[in-house]
Structures are given as structure tokens and as C-alpha cells.
C-alpha positions in Angstrom: 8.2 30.5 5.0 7.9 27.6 3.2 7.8 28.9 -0.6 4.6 26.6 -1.8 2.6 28.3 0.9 0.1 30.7 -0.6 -0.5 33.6 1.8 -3.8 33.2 2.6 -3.3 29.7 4.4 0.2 29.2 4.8 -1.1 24.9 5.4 -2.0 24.7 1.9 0.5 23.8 -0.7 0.9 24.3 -4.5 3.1 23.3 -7.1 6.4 25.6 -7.6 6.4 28.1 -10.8 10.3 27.3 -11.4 10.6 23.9 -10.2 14.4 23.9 -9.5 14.7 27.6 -7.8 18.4 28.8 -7.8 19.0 26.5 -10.9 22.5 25.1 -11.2 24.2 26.8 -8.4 21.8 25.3 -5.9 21.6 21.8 -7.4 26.1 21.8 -7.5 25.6 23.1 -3.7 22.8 19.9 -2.7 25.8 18.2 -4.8 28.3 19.1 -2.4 26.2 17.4 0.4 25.8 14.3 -0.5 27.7 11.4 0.1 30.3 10.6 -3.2 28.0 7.7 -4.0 24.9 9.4 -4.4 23.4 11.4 -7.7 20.8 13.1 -8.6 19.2 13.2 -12.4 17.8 15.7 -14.3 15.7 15.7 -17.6 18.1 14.7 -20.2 20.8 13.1 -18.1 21.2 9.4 -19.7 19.8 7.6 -16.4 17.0 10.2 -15.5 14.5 8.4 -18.1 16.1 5.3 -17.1 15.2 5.7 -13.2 12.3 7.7 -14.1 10.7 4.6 -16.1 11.0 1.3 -13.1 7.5 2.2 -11.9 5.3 -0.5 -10.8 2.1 1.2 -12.3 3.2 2.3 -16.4 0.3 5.0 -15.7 2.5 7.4 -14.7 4.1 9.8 -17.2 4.8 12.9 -14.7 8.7 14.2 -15.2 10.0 15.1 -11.7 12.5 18.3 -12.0 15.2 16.1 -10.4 15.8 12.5 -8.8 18.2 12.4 -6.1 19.7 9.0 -5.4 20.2 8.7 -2.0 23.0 6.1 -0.3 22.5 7.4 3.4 20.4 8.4 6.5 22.5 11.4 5.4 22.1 12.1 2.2 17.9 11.9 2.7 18.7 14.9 5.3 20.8 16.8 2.7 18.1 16.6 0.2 15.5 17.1 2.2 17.6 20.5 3.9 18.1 21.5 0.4 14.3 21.1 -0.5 13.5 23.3 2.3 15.7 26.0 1.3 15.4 26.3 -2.2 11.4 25.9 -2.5 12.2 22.8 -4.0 8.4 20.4 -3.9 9.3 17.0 -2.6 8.7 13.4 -3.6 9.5 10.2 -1.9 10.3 7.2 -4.5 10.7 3.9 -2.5 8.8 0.6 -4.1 7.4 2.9 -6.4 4.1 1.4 -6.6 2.0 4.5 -5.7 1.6 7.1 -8.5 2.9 9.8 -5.9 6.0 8.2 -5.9 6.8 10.8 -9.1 5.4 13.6 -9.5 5.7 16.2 -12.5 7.8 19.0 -11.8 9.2 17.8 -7.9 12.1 16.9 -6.8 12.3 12.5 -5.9 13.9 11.7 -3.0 15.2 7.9 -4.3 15.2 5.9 -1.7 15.9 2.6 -3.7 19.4 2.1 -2.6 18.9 2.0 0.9 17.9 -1.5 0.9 19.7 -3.3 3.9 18.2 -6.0 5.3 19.4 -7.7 8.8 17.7 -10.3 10.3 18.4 -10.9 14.2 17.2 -14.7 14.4 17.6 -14.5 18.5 15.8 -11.6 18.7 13.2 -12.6 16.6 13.5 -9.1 14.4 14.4 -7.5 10.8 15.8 -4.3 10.1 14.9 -3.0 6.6 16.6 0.2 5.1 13.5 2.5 4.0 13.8 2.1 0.5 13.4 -2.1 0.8 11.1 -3.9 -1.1 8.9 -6.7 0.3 10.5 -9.2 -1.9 14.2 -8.6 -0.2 12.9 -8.7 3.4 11.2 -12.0 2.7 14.1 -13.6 1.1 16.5 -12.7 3.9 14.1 -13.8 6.6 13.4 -17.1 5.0 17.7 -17.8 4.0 18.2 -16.8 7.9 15.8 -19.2 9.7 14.8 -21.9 7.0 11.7 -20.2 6.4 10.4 -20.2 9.9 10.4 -16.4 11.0 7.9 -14.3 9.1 6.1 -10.8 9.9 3.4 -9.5 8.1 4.6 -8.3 4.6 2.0 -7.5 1.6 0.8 -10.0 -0.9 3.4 -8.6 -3.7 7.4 -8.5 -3.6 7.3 -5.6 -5.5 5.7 -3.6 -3.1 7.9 -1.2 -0.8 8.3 -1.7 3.1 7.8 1.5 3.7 4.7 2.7 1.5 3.3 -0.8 2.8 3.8 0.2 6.2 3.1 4.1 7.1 -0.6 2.8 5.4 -0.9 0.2 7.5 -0.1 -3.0 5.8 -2.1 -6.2 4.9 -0.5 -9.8 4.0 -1.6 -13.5 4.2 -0.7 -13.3 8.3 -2.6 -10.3 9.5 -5.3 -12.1 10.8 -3.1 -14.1 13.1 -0.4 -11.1 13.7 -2.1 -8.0 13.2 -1.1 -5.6 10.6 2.6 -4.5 9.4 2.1 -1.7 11.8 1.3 -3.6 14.1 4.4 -5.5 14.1 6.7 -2.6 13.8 9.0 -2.0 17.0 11.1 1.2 15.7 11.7 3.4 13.3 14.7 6.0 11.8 12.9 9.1 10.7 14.4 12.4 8.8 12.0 15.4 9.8 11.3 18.3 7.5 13.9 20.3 9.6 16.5 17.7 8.6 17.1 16.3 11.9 17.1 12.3 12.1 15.1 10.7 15.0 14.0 7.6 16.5 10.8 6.8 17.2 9.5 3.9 18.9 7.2 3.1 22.1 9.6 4.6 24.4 11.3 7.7 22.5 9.1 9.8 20.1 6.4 8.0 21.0 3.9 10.6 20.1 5.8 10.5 16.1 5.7 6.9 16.7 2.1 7.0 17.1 1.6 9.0 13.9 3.9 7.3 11.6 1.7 3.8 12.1 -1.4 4.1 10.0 -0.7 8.7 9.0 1.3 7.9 5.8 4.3 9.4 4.6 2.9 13.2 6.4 6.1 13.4 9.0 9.0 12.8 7.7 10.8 10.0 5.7 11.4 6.8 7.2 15.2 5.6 6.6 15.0 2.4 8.5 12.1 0.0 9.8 12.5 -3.0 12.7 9.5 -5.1 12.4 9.0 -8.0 14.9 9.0 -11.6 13.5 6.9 -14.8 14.4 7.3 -18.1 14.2 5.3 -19.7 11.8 5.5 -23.6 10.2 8.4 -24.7 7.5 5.3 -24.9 5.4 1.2 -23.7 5.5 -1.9 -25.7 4.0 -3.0 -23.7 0.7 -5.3 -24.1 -1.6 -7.4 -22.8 -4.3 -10.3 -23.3 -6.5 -11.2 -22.2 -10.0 -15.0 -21.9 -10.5 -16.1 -21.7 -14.1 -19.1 -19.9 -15.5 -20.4 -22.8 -17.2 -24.2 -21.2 -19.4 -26.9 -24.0 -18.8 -24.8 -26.0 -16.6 -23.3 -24.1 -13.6 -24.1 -21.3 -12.0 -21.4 -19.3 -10.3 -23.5 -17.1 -8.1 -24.2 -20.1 -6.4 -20.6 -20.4 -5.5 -20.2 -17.0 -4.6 -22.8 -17.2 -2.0 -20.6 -20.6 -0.9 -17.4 -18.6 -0.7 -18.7 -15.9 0.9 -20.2 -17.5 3.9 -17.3 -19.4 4.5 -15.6 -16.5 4.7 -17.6 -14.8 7.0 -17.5 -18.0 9.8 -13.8 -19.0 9.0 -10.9 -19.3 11.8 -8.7 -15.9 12.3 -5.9 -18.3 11.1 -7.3 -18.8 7.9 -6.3 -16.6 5.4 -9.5 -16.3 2.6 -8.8 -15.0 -0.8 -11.7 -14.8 -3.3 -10.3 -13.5 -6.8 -13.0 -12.3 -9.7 -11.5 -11.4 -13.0 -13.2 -9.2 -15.7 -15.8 -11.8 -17.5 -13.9 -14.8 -16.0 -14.4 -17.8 -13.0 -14.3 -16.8 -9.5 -11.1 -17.8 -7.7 -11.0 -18.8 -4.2 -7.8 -19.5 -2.3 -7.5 -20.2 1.6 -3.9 -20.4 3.8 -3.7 -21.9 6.8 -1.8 -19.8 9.2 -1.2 -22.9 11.7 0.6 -26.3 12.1 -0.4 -28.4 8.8 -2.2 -30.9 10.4 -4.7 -28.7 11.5 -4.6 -27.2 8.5 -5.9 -30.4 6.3 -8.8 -30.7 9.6 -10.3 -27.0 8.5 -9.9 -28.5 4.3 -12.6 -30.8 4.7 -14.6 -28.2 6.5 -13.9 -26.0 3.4 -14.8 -29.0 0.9 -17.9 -29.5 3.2 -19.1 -25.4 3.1 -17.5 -24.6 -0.7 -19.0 -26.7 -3.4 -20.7 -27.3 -6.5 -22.4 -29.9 -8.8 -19.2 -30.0 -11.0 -16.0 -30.8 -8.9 -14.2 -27.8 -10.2 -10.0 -27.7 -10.1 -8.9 -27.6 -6.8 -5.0 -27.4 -5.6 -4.4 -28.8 -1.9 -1.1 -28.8 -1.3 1.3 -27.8 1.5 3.9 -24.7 0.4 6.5 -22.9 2.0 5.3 -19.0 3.3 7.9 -17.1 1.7 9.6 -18.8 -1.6 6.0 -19.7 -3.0 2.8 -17.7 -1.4 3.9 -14.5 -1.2 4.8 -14.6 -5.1 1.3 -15.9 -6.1 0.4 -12.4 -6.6 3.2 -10.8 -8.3 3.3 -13.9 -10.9 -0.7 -14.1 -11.6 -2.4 -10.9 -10.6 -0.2 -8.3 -10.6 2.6 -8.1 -12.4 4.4 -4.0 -13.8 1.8 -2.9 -16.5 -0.9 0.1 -16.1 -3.6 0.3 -13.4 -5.9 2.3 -11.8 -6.6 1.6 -7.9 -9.5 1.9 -5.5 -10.2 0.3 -2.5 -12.4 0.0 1.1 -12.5 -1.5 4.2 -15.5 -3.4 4.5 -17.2 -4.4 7.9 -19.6 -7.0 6.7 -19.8 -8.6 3.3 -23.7 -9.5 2.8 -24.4 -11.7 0.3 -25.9 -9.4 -1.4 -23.0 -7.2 -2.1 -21.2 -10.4 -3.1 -23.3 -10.9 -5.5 -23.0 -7.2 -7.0 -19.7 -7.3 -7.1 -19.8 -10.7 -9.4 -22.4 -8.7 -11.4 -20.2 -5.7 -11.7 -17.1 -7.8 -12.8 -19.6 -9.1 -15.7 -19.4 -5.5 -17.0 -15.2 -5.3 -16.9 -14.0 -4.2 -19.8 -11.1 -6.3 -19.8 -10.4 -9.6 -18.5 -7.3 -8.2 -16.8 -9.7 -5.9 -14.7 -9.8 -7.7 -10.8 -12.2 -7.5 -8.0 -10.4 -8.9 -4.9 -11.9 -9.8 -1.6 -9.4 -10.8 1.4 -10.6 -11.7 4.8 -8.6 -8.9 7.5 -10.7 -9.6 10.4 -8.7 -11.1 13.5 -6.0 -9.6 15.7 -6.1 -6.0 14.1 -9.8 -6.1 15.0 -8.6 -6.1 18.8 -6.1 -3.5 18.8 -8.0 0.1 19.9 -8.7 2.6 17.4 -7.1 4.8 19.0 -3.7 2.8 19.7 -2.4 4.2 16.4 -2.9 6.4 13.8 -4.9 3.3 11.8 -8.6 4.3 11.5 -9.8 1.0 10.1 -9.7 -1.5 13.1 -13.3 -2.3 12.1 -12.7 -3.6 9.4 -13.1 -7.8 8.5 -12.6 -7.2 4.7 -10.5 -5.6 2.1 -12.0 -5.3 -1.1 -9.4 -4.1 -3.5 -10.6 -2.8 -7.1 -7.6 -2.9 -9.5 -8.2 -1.9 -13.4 -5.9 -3.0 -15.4 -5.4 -2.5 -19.3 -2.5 -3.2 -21.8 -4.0 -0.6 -24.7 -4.5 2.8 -23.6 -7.6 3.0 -25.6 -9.0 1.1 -22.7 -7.9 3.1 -20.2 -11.4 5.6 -20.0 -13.5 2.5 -19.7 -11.5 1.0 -17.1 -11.2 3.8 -14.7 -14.8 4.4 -15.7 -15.7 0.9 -14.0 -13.7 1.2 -11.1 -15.4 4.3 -10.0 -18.4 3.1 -10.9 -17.9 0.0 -8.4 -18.6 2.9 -5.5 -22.4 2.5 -6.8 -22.2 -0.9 -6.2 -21.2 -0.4 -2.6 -23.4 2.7 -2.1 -26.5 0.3 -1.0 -24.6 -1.9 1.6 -21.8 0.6 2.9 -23.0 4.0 2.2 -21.6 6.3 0.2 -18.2 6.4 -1.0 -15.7 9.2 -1.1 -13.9 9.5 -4.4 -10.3 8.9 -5.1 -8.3 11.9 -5.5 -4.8 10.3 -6.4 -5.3 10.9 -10.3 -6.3 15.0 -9.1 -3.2 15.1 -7.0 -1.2 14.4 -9.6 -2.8 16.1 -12.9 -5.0 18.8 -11.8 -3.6 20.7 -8.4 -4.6 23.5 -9.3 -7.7 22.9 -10.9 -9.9 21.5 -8.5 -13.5 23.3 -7.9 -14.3 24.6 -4.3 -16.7 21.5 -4.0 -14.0 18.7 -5.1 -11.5 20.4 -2.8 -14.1 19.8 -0.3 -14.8 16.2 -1.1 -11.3 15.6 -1.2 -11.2 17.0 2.3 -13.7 14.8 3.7 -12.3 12.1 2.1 -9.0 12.4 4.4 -11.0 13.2 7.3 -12.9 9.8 6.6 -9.5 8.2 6.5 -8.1 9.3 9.5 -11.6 9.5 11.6 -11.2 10.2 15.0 -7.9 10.4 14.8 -7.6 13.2 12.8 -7.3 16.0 15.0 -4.6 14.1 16.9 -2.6 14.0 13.6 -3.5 17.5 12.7 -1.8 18.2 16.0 1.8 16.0 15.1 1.8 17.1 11.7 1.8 21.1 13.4 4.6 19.5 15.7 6.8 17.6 13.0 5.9 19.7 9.5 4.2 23.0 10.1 5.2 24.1 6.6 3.8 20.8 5.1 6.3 20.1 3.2 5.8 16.1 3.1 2.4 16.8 1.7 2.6 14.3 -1.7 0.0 12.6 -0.1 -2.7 11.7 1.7 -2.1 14.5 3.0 -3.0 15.9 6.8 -3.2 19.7 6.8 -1.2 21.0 10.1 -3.6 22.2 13.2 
């Protein structure tokens, strides 16, 4: 029996006691398994705080017991063997942007070397080792076909393919392609049993199933193929910066503007609308199409979007891979500390667009974001039930990112962000809380009623394909062992 089983409920996990059970011995004999190449760190090797520190989000300050740098397919099922036996709690590390990624007392499985990438330019595919970050994949697939082959990636380069992925993935193509799950053909999966298997439509296609849209709940994922689609050397961008000007503008006016334009544009327009803590409202569009039809829906956009002041606008045509998919990483989020939230949004009523400007008003710093991207299109034709992803309904993203530099701020920012769920309340109903921060700090300290809130918040995740995944997860990891996350409890 799994060792973090209580005996009560042998589904229900806890952190270990002794974090490293059979000490030195067992870590020289997980040694022993691994490929010459590989390590693993512990507290107060040189590297450890070195490793420990390259976290997208500086918010996390848990110790893991011991990092394992993994080299191989192999080496995952050693340390993942070795996890099994010795009670060891384990952690996947791979673009390190979640705060799950490390967790105090557990035992990272580093995936950050396994960072192949091959691009099959016939074929129209990519094959990405697990630990891959967005950045990498694009590169490749740009250098291989002159930036014509693309598949839906993320908005940041930091971000890694596999985190990205077993969520479901959004990027500037989903409304033309679908979601990153959507594009993904195969994938190389250790189980908690150690063996490695391949799941695609036509061999594990029940895992296969799970693994698009159930997180990281069956196994770790050592290699991704993702399909690739032709897209234009270059798309049609632009943006617009709309100033709060007192007595002389008045933004909500734009808001309503952007906001219905989003709601009527084309499925290959990409919509963007960025609101800072106390600043303008950014707005920025990509044309997912050949450029001259691009510059026809621009002076539909110039028609629908406007103002009494021209404000600055950029219209300019810019390759997919070397220039939009870094407008994120460079402007909005670059390493620093954060606290997340976000929802799925069927409608955006004006309303709620204009609650959310009034609720960045209250930010309390200017770093703090409200983003609102447009999702609806292919996913939105895709049954529910086709994967694991609960969220075909879903036209908008809103993402909620808090964001601070002084950790005096940090109360007031997560403050805000939760308190964004109010804002929603009215249009969407309520919201379930986020639990990530409990995960990590207070395991074993949650009441009866947050245990059951958190509860309902996976069950609202997964929806009706819960019990389904209940089912796989009873199949692939009765002992729960991959359970740093949003975790499905086995049937």
C-alpha cells in the first residue's frame, strides 16, 4: 500500500512524516538506476538551491526533499519506481510555471533536460521531449519551415509543453485550430507502476482520452507529437492603447467598443483586450489568415473600435513565431511573483466588461493584469465528451494575474484577485475558490467544509467527465500517487 494513504480511505493522500524514507541507502540505490548523466539534489548540495530557485512564479519558497534530474524515458521510470517504493511524495518540475511544480518536503521529478525537439516538415508534425518549453518548440518549427508550420502553443515561451498541454492549452491559433489538445497525435507516458506506454487514438486510447484536458493525474508524459498547420510567413496584428484621459475621454466607452467587437469577430481573429492595475485598456487583434484579408477585417476593426481621440494604434504585419508569441513574455509576464486565477467564460455582457474595468481601478499595483482573450471557434465544435476537456463551452478566457515586486504587497494583491470572483458572481454564478495556495501550505489543515469546496471545485472542472476519469485514474494510479494536482480521486 501506497505509504501516504491514510487507512480510512486509502484514495486520499498526505504529506510523508520522513520525507526521504530509507535515507541514504535508498537515495545511493535510486542512484544506481539512473542513467550516468542524471542527478539528483538534496538540501545543501551546491546546485539544489540553484535548480530549486529557476521558477517562473518567485512565490514559491517550498524545499522539495530531493530533485532528481532526469536524462531519459528511463530515468523518469527509475524515480518514479523508487518513489513508489520508498513512500517517497512526488513532484513533476517541467516549465515550472505552476507552484506544484515544487513542493515542500517531495521528491521533483526534473524533467528540464528532456527537451528534444524534431520537426517532421513532410509530415506536418513536432515531437517535443516532456520537459520542453514553448519557446524551443517554436523556434525549431519556425528554423525548419521558414516560419510556416505552427500548432497551437501558449502565449508565453516560458511556459512548458507539457503543463500547457495535459490542461488543455490556449494560444493566438485556437480559434482557428482548436486547443493544444486538440492538436496532439501521441504521447510517451511513464505510469505509476513504472511501465512506459504509448497512448494515442489507436493504442491506449482510453489513457489517451484522459491525458487531454485530466492534468498531470496518470502518469508523466516523456514525449508529446502535436500536429502542425500551415499558416502565413507573416499575420496582420495590431494593437491599441486607450488612455484614461479625466474630463476628456472616457474609457468605458471603449470598453463597451472592444467588447462587442469581440463578441461578433471572425473565428480567425485572435482578440486580446489587456487592463492593467489603474492603467489604459489595451486591445490587440491577430489575424489568423492570408494578410490581405487580414488588412479587409482592420478597417472593420477601425470602423467598430473607436474613440474621439485617435489613440496609438500599431498595424503592422509580423511573423507568428519570432515576434507574437514573445509579446507576452517581454510585456506582461516576465519571472517575478504572482498569484493566478482564472474562468472560462461563455458570454462577456457588457456589463461584466465594465466590472471588470471597475475592479482593475481598485488594483493595487499597476503590475496587477485583467486579461480577456477570445477562445470561441474550433474548440467550441469538438464534443464535450471527445476528451477529458470540460470547457468546450467556453468563447472567453479571462485570466486574473496579480503581480507584485514588494512582498508587502502581496496580502492586497491576492486579496483582489479573489475578490474578482464577486465581480463575476452576478453574470456567471458563483465561483469556486482556488485551492493551489492550500495544496501547497496547508494539507493538513483544511476544515471539513474547505475540503469540500475544494472537492466541488474539481468536480466543476472535470464536469461530466468526471466519473469517467475517476474510472482511468482507478485503472492507471489506484494508489494516487500523481496526486500534486488537480487532483482526481480514484473510483
Amino acid at each position: 500500500m501506497f505509504r501516504f494513504c491514510c487507512a480510512q480511505d486509502p484514495r486520499e493522500t498526505r504529506p510523508p512524516a520522513d520525507p526521504l524514507m530509507g535515507g541514504d541507502r535508498a537515495v545511493a540505490s535510486l542512484k544506481a538506476d539512473l542513467s550516468p548523466e542524471a542527478t539528483i539534489l538534496l538540501p545543501g548540495d551546491p546546485a539544489y538551491l540553484t535548480n530549486r530557485n529557476q521558477m517562473w512564479n518567485h512565490d514559491n519558497t517550498h524545499n522539495p526533499a530531493a530533485i532528481v534530474v532526469v536524462r531519459s524515458t528511463k530515468d523518469v521510470q527509475a524515480a518514479v519506481t523508487h518513489c513508489r517504493s520508498n513512500g517517497w511524495e512526488v513532484c513533476v518540475a517541467g516549465g515550472r510555471h505552476s507552484l506544484l511544480c515544487m513542493v515542500h518536503n517531495s521528491v521533483v521529478i526534473d524533467l528540464g533536460k528532456l527537451n528534444e525537439v524534431q520537426v517532421d516538415v513532410e509530415n506536418k508534425t513536432v515531437t517535443v521531449g516532456g520537459g520542453t518549453k514553448l519557446g524551443k518548440m517554436d523556434k525549431a518549427c519556425d528554423e525548419a519551415s521558414n516560419g510556416t508550420l505552427a500548432t497551437v502553443a501558449g502565449h508565453n515561451p516560458d511556459t512548458g509543453v507539457g503543463g500547457l498541454t495535459l490542461a488543455g492549452g490556449y494560444g493566438h491559433l485556437c480559434r482557428a485550430f482548436g486547443l493544444t489538445i486538440d492538436n496532439l497525435l501521441e504521447a510517451e507516458v511513464v505510469l505509476a507502476s513504472g511501465e512506459v506506454v504509448r497512448a494515442s487514438e489507436e493504442e491506449n486510447a482510453d489513457l489517451f482520452w484522459g491525458l487531454r484536458g485530466g492534468g498531470g493525474n496518470f502518469g508523466i508524459v516523456t514525449r508529446f507529437v502535436f500536429r502542425l498547420h500551415q499558416i502565413p510567413p507573416k499575420l496582420v496584428y495590431t494593437n491599441r492603447v486607450f488612455l484614461p484621459l479625466p474630463c476628456l475621454f472616457n474609457c468605458e466607452t471603449a470598453v463597451s467598443q472592444v467588447r462587442a467587437y469581440m463578441e461578433e469577430s471572425d473565428d480567425r481573429q485572435m482578440c486580446t483586450a489587456v487592463i492593467p492595475g489603474n492603467g489604459p485598456l489595451v486591445f490587440d487583434t491577430i489575424w489568423v489568415g492570408e494578410c490581405a484579408e487580414g488588412w479587409k477585417e482592420v478597417k472593420s476593426l477601425d470602423a467598430a473600435v473607436k474613440s474621439p481621440f485617435f489613440p496609438p494604434v500599431t498595424r503592422a504585419e509580423k511573423p507568428y513565431h519570432s515576434f507574437l508569441q514573445n509579446i507576452v513574455s517581454e510585456t506582461l509576464q516576465p519571472p517575478g511573483f504572482y498569484y493566478m486565477r482564472s474562468k472560462l467564460l461563455t458570454s462577456l455582457e457588457e456589463g461584466l466588461a465594465l466590472a471588470l474595468w471597475g475592479h482593475s481601478r481598485k488594483a493595487p499595483t499597476g503590475s496587477c493584469l485583467l486579461i480577456i482573450t477570445t477562445t470561441k471557434g474550433k474548440m467550441n465544435e469538438i464534443p464535450e465528451d471527445a476528451t477529458a476537456f470540460a470547457g468546450r463551452e467556453g468563447k472567453y478566457l479571462l485570466l486574473v494575474l496579480a503581480n507584485w515586486s514588494d512582498q508587502k504587497d502581496r496580502a492586497a494583491c491576492v486579496q483582489w484577485a479573489r475578490e474578482c470572483d464577486g465581480v463575476l458572481a452576478p453574470f456567471v454564478g458563483d465561483q469556486q475558490a482556488d485551492y493551489s495556495t492550500a495544496v501547497l501550505e496547508e494539507r493538513n489543515t483544511l476544515t471539513t467544509a474547505e475540503e469540500e469546496k475544494k472537492g466541488a471545485a474539481v468536480a466543476g472542472a472535470f464536469g461530466k467527465n468526471l466519473e469517467r476519469l475517476r474510472e482511468l485514474k482507478r485503472k492507471f494510479d489506484p494508489e494516487n500517487i500523481f496526486h500534486l494536482n488537480s487532483n482526481i480521486l480514484p473510483a
